[in-house]
N, C-alpha and C positions, 0 to 999 in steps of 0.2 A: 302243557304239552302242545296245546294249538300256537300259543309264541313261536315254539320250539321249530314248530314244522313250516312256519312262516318264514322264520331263519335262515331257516335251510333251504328256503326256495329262491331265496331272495332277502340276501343279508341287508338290513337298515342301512348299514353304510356307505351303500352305494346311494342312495337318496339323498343323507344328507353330505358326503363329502363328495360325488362321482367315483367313478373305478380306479386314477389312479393314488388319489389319496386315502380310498378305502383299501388298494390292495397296501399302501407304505405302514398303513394303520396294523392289517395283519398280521403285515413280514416284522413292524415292531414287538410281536407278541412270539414270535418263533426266536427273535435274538434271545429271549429269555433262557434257550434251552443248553444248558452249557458246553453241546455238540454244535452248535452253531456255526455255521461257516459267515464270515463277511460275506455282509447280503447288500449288492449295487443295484437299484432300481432306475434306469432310465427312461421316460416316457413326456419327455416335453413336451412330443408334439401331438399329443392325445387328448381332444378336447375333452372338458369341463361334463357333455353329457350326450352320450353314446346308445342308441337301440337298448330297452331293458333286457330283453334278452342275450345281446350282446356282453352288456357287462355283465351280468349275472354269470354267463360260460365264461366269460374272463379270467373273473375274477374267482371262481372258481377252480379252474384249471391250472392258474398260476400258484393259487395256494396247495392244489395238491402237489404239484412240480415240488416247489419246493422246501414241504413235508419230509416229501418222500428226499429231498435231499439231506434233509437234517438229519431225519432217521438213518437212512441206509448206504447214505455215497462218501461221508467221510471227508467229504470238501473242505477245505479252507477257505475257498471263495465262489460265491454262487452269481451269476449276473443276469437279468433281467432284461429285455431290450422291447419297450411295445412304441410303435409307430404306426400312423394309418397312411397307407399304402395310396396313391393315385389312379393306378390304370392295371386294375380293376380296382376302384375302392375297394380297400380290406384294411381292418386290423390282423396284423403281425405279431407275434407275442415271440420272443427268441429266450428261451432260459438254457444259459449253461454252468458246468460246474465242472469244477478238478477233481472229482471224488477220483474212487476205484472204477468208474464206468461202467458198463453194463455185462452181467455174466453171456457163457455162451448161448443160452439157450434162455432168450429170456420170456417167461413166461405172462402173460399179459392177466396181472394180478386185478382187484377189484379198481385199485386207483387207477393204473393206466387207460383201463376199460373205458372206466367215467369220464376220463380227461379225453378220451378218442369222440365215445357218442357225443359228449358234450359240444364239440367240434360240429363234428359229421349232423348232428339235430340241426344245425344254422347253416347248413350246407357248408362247413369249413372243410377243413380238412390238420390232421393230426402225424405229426412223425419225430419219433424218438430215434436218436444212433449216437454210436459211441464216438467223440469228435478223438479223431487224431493224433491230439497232445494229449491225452487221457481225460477220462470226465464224460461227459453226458449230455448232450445236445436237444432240447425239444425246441419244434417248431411249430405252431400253432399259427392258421391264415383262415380270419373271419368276416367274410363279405360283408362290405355296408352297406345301406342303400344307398345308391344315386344320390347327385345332386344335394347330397347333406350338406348341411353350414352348419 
């Protein structure tokens, strides 16, 4: 049970592979699911090791995103976009998808909740909307410190 809850706080694999080979590790385990949309993960320019709490909400975030895509948006294709940002350092996390998009009224269920505070705890900030050409747009921006190398 105490693994469990260590897990959960802060998955192993962000130790040993960083965030973004530990989030390519997870989203390998969601293809499994045979609703699966083509999952693009882009994140070249995202170093090797990042604030622990940083990747922790990351990586985090990114995997409820796109959960909740498997399960419920109907996608064909899901895309990924994380970059660290100059002025103001931040990490960037962009996930979108072709599902059915978002209902009218949408109700801010247990996952979006956690993917918001998780944000908002790192003084980021969280926003979900329906993109345009249909599908589902979340943007996640998480300040870094300073002067990082």
């Amino acid at each position: 049970d105490v693994r469990q809850v260590v897990n959960d706080l802060r998955p192993p694999a962000l130790d040993e592979l960083g965030l973004v080979e530990a989030v390519r590790s997870g989203l390998s385990h969601l293809h499994s699911q045979p609703s699966s949309p083509q999952i693009l993960l882009e994140a070249e320019t995202v170093p090797r090791q990042l604030p622990a709490a940083i990747e922790a909400a990351s990586y985090r975030i990114v995997m409820e995103a796109v959960t909740n895509v498997v399960k419920h948006a109907h996608a064909r294709h899901c895309q990924i976009a994380m970059q660290v940002a100059e002025t103001p350092q931040q990490l960037q996390i962009t996930i979108d998808d072709d599902g059915e998009g978002l209902p009218k009224q949408v109700r801010a269920n247990i996952g979006l909740r956690s993917m918001r505070e998780r944000a908002e705890e790192l003084g980021g900030t969280f926003q979900i909307a329906a993109r345009s050409n249909g599908g589902t747009r979340i943007i996640v921006l998480l300040p870094l410190p300073e002067g990082r190398d």
